[in-house]
C-alpha positions in Angstrom: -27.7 -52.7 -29.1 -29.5 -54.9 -26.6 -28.8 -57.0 -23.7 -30.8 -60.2 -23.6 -30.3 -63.2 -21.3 -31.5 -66.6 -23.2 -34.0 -69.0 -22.1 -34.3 -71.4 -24.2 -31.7 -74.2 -25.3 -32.2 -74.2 -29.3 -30.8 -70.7 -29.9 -27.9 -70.1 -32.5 -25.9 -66.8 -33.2 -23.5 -65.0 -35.0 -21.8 -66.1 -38.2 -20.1 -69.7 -36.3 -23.3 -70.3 -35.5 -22.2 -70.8 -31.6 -24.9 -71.9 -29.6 -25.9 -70.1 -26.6 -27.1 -71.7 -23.4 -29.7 -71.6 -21.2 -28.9 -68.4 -18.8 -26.4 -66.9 -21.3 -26.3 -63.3 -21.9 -25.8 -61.8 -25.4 -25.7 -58.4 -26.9 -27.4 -58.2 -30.0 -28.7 -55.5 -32.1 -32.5 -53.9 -31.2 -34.4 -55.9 -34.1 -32.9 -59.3 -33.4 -33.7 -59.0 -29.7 -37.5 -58.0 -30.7 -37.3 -60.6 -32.8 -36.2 -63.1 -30.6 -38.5 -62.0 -27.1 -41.3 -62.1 -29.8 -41.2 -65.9 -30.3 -39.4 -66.7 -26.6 -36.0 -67.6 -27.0 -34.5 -64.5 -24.7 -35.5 -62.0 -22.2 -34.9 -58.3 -22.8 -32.5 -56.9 -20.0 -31.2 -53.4 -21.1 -31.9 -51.5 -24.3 -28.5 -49.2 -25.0 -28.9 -46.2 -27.3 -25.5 -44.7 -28.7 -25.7 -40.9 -29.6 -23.1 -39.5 -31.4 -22.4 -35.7 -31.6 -21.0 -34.1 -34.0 -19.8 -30.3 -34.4 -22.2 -27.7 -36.2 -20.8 -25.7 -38.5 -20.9 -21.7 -37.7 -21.7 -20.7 -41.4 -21.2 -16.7 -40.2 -18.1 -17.3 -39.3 -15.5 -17.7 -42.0 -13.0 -20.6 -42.4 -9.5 -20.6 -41.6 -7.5 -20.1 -44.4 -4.5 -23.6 -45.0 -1.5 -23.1 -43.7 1.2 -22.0 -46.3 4.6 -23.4 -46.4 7.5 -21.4 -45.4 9.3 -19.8 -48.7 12.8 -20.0 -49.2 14.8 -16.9 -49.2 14.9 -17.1 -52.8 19.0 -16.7 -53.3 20.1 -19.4 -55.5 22.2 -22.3 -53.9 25.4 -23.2 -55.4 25.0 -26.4 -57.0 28.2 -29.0 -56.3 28.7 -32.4 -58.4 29.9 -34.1 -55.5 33.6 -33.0 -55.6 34.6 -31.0 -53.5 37.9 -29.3 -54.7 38.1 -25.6 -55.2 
């Protein structure tokens, strides 16, 4: 992404087409703002860079193993149809 500031009065952007005025700052992705200081519609203020880390994977250590689920005790429950007379 890139930070421009807009000097001239015939520029439109995003998908309304809102027009931006004269002294306006935008941010806009790197291309569009080349594009745009190319031909003279902005001025380029800041250039921001987003890095993104993500984890490496240790390949000599193993996995952990999934979690089991707890098992029952394995005794039988008595089954009841609701009534509950002896």
């Amino acid at each position: 992404m890139a930070l421009v500031k807009v000097i001239a009065g015939n520029l439109f952007s995003g998908a309304n087409l809102q027009k931006l005025e004269v002294g306006d700052f935008a941010e806009v992705d790197q291309a569009t703002a080349q594009r745009w200081a190319l031909i003279g519609l902005v001025e380029l203020i800041e250039d921001s860079v987003f890095e993104v880390a993500t984890p490496t994977q240790d390949t000599n250590e193993p996995e952990p193993e999934p979690e089991k689920p707890p098992r029952g005790k394995g005794g039988k429950k008595d089954k009841s149809d609701g009534d509950n007379a002896e």
